[in-house]
CHARMM-style PDB file with segment names, atoms N, HN, CA, C and O in Angstrom:
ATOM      1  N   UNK     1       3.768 -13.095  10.687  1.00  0.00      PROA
ATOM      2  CA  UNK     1       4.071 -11.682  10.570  1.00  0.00      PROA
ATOM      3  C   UNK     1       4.913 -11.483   9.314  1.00  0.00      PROA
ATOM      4  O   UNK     1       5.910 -12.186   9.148  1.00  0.00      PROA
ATOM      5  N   UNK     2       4.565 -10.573   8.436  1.00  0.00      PROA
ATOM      6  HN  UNK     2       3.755 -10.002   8.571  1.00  0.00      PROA
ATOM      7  CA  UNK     2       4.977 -10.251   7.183  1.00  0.00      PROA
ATOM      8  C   UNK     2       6.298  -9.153   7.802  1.00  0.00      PROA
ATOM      9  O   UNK     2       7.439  -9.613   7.777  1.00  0.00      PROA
ATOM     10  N   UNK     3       6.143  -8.115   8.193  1.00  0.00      PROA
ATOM     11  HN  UNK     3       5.216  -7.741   8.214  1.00  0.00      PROA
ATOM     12  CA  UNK     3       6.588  -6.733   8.423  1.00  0.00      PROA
ATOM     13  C   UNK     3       6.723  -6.173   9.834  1.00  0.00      PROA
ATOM     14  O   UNK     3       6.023  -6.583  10.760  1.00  0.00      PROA
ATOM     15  N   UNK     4       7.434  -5.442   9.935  1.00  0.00      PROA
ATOM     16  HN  UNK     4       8.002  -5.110   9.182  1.00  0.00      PROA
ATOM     17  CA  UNK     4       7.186  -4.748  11.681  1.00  0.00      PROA
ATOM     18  C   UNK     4       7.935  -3.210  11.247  1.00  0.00      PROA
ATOM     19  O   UNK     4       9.071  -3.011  10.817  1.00  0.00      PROA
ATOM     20  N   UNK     5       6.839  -2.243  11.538  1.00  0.00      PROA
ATOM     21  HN  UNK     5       5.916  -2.404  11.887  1.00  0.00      PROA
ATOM     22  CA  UNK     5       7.866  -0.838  11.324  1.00  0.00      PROA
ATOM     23  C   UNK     5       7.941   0.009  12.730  1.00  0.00      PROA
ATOM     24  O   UNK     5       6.859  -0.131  13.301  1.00  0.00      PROA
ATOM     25  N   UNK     6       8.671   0.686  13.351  1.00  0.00      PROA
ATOM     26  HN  UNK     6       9.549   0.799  12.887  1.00  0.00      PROA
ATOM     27  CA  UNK     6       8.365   1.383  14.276  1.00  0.00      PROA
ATOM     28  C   UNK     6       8.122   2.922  13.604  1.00  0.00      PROA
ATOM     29  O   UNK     6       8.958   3.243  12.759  1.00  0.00      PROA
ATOM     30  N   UNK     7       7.193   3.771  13.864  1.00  0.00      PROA
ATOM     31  HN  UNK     7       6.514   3.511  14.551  1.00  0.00      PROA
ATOM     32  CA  UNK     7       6.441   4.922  13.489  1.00  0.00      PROA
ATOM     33  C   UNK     7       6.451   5.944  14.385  1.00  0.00      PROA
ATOM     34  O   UNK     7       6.541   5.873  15.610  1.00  0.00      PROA
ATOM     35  N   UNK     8       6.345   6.960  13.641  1.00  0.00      PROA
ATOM     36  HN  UNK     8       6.271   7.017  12.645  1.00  0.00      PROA
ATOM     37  CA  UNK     8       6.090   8.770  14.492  1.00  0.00      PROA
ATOM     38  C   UNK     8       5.029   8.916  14.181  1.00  0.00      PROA
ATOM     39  O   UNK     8       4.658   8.921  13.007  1.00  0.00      PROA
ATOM     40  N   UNK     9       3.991   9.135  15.585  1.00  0.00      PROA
ATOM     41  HN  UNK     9       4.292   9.131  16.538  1.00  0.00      PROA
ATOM     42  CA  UNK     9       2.939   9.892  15.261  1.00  0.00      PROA
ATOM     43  C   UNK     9       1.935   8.906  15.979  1.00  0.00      PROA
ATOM     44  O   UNK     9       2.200   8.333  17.036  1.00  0.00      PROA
ATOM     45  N   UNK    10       0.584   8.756  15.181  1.00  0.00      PROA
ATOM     46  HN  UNK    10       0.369   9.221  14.322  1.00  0.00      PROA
ATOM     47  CA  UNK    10      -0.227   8.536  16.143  1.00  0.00      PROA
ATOM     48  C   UNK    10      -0.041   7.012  16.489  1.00  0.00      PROA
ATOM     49  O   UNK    10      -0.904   6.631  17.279  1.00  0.00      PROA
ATOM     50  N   UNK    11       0.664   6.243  16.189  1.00  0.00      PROA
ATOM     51  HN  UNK    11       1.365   6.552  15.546  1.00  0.00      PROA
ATOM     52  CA  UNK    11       0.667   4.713  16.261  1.00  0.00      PROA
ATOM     53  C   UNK    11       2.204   4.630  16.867  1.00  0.00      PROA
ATOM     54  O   UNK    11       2.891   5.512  16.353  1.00  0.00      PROA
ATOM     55  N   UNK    12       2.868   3.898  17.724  1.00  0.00      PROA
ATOM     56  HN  UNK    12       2.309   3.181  18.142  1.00  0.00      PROA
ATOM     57  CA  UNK    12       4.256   3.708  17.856  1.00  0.00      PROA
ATOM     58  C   UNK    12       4.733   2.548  16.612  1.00  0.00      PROA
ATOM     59  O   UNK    12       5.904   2.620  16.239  1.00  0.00      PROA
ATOM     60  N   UNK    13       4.158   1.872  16.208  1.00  0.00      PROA
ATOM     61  HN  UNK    13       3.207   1.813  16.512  1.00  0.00      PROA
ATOM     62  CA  UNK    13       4.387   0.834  15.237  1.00  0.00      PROA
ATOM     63  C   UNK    13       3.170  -0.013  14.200  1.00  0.00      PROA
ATOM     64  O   UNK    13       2.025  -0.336  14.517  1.00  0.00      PROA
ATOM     65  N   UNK    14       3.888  -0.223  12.876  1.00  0.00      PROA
ATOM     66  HN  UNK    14       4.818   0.039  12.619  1.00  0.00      PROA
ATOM     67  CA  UNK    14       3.086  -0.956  12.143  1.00  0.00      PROA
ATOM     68  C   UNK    14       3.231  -2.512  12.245  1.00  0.00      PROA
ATOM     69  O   UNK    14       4.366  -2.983  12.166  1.00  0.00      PROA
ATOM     70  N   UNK    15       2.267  -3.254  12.396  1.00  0.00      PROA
ATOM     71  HN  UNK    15       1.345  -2.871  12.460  1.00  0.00      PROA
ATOM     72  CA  UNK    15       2.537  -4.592  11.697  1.00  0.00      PROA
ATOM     73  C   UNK    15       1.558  -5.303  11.094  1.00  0.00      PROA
ATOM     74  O   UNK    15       0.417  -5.624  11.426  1.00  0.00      PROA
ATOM     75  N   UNK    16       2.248  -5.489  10.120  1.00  0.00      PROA
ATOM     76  HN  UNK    16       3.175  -5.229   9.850  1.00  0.00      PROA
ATOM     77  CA  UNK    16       1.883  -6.708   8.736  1.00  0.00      PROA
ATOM     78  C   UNK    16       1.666  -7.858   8.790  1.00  0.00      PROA
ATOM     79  O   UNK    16       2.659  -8.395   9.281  1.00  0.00      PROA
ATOM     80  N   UNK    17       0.335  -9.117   8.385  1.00  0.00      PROA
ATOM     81  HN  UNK    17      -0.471  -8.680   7.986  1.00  0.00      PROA
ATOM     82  CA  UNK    17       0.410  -9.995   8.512  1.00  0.00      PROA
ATOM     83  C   UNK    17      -0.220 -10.726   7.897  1.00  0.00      PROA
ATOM     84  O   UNK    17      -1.197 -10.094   7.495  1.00  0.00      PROA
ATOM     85  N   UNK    18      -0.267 -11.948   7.489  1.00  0.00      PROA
ATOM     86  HN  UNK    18       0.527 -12.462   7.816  1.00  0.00      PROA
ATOM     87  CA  UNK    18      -1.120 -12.848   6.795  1.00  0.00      PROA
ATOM     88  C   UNK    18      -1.648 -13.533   7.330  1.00  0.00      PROA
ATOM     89  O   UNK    18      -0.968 -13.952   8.267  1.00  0.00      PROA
ATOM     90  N   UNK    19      -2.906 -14.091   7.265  1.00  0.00      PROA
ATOM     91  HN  UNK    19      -3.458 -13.751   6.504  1.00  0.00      PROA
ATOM     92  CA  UNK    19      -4.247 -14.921   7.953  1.00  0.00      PROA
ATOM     93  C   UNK    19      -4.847 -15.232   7.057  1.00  0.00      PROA
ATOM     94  O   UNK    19      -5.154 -14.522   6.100  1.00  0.00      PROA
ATOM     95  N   UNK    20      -5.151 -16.547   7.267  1.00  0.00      PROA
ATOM     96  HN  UNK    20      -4.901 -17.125   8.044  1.00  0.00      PROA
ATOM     97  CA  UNK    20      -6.598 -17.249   6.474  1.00  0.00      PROA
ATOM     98  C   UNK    20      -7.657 -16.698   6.439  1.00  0.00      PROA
ATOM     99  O   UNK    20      -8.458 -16.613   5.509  1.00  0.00      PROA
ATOM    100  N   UNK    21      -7.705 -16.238   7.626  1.00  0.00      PROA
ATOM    101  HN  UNK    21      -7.053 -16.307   8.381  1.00  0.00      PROA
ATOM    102  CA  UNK    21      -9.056 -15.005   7.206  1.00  0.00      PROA
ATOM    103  C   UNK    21      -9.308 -14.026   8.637  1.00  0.00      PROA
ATOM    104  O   UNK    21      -8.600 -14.021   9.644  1.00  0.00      PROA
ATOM    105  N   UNK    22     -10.192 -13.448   8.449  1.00  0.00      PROA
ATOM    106  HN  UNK    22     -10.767 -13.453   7.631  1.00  0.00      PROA
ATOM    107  CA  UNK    22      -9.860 -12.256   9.193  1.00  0.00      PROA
ATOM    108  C   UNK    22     -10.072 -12.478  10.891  1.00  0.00      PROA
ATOM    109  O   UNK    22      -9.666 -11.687  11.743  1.00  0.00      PROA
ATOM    110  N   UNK    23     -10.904 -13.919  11.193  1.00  0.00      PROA
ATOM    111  HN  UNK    23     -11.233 -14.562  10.501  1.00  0.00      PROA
ATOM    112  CA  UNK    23     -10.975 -14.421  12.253  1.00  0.00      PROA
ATOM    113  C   UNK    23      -9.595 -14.844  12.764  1.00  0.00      PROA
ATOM    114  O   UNK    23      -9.270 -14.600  13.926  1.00  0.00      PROA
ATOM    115  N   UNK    24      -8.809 -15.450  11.942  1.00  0.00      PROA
ATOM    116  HN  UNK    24      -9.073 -15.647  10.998  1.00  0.00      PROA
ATOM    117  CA  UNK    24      -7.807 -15.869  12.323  1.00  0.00      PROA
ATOM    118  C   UNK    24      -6.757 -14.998  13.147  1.00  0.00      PROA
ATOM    119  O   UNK    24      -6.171 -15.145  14.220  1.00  0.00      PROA
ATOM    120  N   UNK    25      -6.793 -13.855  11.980  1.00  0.00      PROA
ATOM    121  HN  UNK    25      -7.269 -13.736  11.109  1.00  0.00      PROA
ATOM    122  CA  UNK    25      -6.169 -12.650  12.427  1.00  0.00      PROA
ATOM    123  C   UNK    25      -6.869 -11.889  13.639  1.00  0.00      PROA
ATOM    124  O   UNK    25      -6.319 -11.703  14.724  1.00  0.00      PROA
ATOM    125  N   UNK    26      -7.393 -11.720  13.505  1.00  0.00      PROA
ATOM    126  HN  UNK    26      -7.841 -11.870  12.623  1.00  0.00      PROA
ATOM    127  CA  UNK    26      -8.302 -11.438  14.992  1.00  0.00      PROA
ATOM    128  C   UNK    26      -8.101 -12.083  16.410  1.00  0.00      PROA
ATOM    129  O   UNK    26      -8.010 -11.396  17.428  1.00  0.00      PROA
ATOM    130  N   UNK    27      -8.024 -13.728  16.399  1.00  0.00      PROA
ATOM    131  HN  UNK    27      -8.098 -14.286  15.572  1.00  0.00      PROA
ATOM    132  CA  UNK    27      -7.790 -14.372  17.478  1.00  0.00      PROA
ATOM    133  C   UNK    27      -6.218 -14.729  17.857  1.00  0.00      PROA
ATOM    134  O   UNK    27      -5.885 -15.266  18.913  1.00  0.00      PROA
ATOM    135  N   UNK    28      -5.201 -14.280  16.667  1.00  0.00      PROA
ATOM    136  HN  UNK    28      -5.472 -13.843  15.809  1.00  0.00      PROA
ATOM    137  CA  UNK    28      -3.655 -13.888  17.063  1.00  0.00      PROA
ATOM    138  C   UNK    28      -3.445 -12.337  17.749  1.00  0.00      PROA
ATOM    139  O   UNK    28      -2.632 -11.877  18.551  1.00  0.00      PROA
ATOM    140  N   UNK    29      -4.192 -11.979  17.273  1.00  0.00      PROA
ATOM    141  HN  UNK    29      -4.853 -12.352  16.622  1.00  0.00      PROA
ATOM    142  CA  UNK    29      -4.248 -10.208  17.924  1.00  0.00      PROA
ATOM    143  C   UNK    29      -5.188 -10.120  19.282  1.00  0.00      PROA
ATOM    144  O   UNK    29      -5.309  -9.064  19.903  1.00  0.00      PROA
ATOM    145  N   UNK    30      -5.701 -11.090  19.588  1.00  0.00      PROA
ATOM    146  HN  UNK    30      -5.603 -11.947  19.083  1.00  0.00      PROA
ATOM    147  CA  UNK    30      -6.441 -10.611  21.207  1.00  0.00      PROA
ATOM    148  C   UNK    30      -5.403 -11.565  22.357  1.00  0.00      PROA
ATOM    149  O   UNK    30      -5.692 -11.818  23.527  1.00  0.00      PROA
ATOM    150  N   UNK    31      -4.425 -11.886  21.781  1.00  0.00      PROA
ATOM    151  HN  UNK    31      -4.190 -11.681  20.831  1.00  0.00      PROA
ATOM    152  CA  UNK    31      -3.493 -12.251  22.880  1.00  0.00      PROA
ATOM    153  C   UNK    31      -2.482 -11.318  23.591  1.00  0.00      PROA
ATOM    154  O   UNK    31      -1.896 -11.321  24.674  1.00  0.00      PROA
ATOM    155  N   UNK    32      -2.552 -10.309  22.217  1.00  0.00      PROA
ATOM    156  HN  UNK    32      -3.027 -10.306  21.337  1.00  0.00      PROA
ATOM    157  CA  UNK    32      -1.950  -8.781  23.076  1.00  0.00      PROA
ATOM    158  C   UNK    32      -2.826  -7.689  23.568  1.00  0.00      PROA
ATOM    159  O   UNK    32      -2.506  -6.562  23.944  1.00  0.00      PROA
ATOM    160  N   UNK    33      -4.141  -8.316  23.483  1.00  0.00      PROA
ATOM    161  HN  UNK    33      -4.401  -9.232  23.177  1.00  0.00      PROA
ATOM    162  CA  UNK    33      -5.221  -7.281  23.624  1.00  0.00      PROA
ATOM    163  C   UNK    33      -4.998  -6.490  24.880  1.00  0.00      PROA
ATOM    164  O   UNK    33      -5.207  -5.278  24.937  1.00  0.00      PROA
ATOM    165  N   UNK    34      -4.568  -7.215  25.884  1.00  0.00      PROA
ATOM    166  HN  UNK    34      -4.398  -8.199  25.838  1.00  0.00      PROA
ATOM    167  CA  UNK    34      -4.901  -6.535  27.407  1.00  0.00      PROA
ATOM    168  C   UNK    34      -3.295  -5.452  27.536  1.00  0.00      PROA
ATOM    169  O   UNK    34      -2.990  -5.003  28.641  1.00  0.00      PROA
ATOM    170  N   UNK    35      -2.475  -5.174  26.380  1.00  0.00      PROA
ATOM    171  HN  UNK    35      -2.723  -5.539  25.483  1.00  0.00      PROA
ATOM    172  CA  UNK    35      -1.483  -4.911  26.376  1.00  0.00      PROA
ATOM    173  C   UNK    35      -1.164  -3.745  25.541  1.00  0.00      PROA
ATOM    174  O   UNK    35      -0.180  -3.008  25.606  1.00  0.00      PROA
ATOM    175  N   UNK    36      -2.311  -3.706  24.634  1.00  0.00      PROA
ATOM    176  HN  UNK    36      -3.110  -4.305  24.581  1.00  0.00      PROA
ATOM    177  CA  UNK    36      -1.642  -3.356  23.275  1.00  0.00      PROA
ATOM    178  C   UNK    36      -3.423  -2.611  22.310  1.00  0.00      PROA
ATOM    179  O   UNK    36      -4.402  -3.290  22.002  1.00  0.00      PROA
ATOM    180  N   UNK    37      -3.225  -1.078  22.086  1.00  0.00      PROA
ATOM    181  HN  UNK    37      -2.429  -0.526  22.337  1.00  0.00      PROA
ATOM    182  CA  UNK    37      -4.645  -1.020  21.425  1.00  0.00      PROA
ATOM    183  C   UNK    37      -4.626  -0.715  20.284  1.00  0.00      PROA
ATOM    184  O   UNK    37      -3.938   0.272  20.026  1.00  0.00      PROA
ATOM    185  N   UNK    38      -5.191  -1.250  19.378  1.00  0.00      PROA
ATOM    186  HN  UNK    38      -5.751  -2.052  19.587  1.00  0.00      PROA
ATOM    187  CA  UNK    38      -4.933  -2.084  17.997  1.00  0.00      PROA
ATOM    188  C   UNK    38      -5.908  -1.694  17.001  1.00  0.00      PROA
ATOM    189  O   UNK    38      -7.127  -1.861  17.038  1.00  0.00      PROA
ATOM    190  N   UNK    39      -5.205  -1.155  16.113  1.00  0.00      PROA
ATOM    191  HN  UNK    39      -4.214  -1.019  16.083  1.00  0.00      PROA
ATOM    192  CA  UNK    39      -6.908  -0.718  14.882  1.00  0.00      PROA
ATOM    193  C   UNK    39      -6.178  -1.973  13.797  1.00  0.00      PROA
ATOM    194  O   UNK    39      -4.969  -2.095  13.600  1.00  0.00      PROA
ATOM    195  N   UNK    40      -7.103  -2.694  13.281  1.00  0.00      PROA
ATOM    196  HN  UNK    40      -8.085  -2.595  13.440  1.00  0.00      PROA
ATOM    197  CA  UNK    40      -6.924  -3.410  12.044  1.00  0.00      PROA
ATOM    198  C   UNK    40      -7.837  -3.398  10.697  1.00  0.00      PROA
ATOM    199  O   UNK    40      -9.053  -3.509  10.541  1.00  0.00      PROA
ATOM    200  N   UNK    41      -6.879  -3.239   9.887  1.00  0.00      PROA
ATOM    201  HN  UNK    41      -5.891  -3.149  10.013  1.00  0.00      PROA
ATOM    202  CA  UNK    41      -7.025  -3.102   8.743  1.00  0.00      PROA
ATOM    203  C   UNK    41      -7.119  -4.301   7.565  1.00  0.00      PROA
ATOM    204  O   UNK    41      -6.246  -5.167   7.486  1.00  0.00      PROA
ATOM    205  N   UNK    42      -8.231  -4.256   6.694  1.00  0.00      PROA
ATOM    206  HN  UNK    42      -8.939  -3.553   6.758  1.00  0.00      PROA
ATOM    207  CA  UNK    42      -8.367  -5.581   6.240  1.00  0.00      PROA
ATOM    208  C   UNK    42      -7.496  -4.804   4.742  1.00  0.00      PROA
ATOM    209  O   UNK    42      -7.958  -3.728   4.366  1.00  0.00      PROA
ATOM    210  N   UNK    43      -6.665  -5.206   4.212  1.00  0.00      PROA
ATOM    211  HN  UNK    43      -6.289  -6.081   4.518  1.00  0.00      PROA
ATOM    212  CA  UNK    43      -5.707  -5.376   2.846  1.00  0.00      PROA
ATOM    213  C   UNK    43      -6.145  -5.654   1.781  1.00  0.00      PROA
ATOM    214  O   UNK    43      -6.510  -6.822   1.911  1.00  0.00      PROA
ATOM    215  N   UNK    44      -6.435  -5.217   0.398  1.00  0.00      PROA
ATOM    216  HN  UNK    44      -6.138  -4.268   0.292  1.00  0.00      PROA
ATOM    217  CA  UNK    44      -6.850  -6.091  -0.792  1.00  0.00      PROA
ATOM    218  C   UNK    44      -5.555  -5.676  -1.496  1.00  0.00      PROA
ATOM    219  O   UNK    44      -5.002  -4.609  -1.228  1.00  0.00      PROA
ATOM    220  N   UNK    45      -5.083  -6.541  -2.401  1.00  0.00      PROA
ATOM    221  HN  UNK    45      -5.532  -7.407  -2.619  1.00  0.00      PROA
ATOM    222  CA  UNK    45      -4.103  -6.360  -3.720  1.00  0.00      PROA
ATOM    223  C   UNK    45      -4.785  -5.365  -4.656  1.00  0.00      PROA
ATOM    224  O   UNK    45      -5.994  -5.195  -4.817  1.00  0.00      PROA
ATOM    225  N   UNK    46      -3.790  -4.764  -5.223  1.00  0.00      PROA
ATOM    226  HN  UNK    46      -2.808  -4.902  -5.092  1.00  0.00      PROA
ATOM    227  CA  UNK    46      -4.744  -3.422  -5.971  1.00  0.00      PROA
ATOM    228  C   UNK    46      -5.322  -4.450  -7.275  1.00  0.00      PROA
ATOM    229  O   UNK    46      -6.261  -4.036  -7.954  1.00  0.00      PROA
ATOM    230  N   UNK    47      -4.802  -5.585  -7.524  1.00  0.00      PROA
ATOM    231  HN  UNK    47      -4.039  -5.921  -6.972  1.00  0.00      PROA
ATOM    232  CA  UNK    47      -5.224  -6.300  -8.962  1.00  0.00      PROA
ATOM    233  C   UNK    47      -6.541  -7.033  -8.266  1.00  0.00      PROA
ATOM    234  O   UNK    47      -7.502  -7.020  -9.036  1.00  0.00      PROA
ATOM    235  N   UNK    48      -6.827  -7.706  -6.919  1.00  0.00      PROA
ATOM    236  HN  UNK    48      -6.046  -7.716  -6.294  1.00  0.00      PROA
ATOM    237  CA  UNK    48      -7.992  -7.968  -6.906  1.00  0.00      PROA
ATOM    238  C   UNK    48      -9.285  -7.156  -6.346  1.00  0.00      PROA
ATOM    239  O   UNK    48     -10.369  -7.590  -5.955  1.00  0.00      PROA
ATOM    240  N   UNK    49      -8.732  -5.664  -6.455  1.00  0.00      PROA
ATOM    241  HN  UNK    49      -7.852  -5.312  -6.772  1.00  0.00      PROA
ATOM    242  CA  UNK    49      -9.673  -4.556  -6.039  1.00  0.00      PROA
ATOM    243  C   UNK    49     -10.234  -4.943  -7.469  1.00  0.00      PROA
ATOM    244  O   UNK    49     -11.263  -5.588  -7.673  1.00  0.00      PROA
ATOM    245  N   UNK    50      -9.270  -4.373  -8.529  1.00  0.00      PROA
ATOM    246  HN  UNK    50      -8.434  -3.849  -8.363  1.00  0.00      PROA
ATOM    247  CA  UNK    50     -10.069  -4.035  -9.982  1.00  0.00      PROA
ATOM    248  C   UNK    50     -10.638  -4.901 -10.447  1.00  0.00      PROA
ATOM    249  O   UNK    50     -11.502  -4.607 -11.274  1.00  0.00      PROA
ATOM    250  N   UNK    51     -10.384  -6.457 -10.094  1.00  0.00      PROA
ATOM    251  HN  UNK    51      -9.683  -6.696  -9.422  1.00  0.00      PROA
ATOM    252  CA  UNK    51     -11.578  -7.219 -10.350  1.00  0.00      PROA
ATOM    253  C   UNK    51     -12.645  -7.126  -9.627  1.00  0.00      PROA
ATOM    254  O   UNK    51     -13.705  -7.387 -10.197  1.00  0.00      PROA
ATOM    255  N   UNK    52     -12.679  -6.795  -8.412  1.00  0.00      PROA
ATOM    256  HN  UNK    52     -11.818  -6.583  -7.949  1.00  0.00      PROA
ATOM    257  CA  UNK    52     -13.751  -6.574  -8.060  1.00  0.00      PROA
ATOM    258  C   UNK    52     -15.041  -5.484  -8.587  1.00  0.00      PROA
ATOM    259  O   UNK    52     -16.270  -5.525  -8.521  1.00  0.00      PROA
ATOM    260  N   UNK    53     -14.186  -4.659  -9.053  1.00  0.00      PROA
ATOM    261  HN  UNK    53     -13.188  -4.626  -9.107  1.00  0.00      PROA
ATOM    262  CA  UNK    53     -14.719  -3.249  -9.149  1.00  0.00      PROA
ATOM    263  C   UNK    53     -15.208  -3.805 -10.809  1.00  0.00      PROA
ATOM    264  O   UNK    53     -16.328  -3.360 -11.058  1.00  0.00      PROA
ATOM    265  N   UNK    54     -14.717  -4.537 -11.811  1.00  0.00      PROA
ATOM    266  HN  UNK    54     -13.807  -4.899 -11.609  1.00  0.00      PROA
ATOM    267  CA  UNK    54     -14.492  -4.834 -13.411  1.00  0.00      PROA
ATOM    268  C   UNK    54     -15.834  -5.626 -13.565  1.00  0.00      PROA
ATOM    269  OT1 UNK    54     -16.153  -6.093 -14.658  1.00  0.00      PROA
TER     270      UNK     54
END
């Protein structure tokens, strides 16, 4: 876990995290599944967007 924010509005909290890849992150997040309902978001660095995009 990178971050933890608590939030107003439609989410009670953010959290941040790093994974090898998005499976990884996925199978740390279904241990709160039966607890907790969860939208995830996949992250790029804005410098390896523009390579992508270049």
């Amino acid at each position: 876990m990178i971050s933890a924010y608590w939030t107003i509005g439609r989410y009670d909290a953010v959290v941040t995290l790093e994974a090898p890849s998005e499976r990884a992150a996925l199978k740390a997040l279904m241990r709160w599944g039966d607890y907790l309902n969860t939208e995830t978001l996949v992250a790029v660095p804005r410098e390896e967007a523009v390579k992508l995009l270049g």
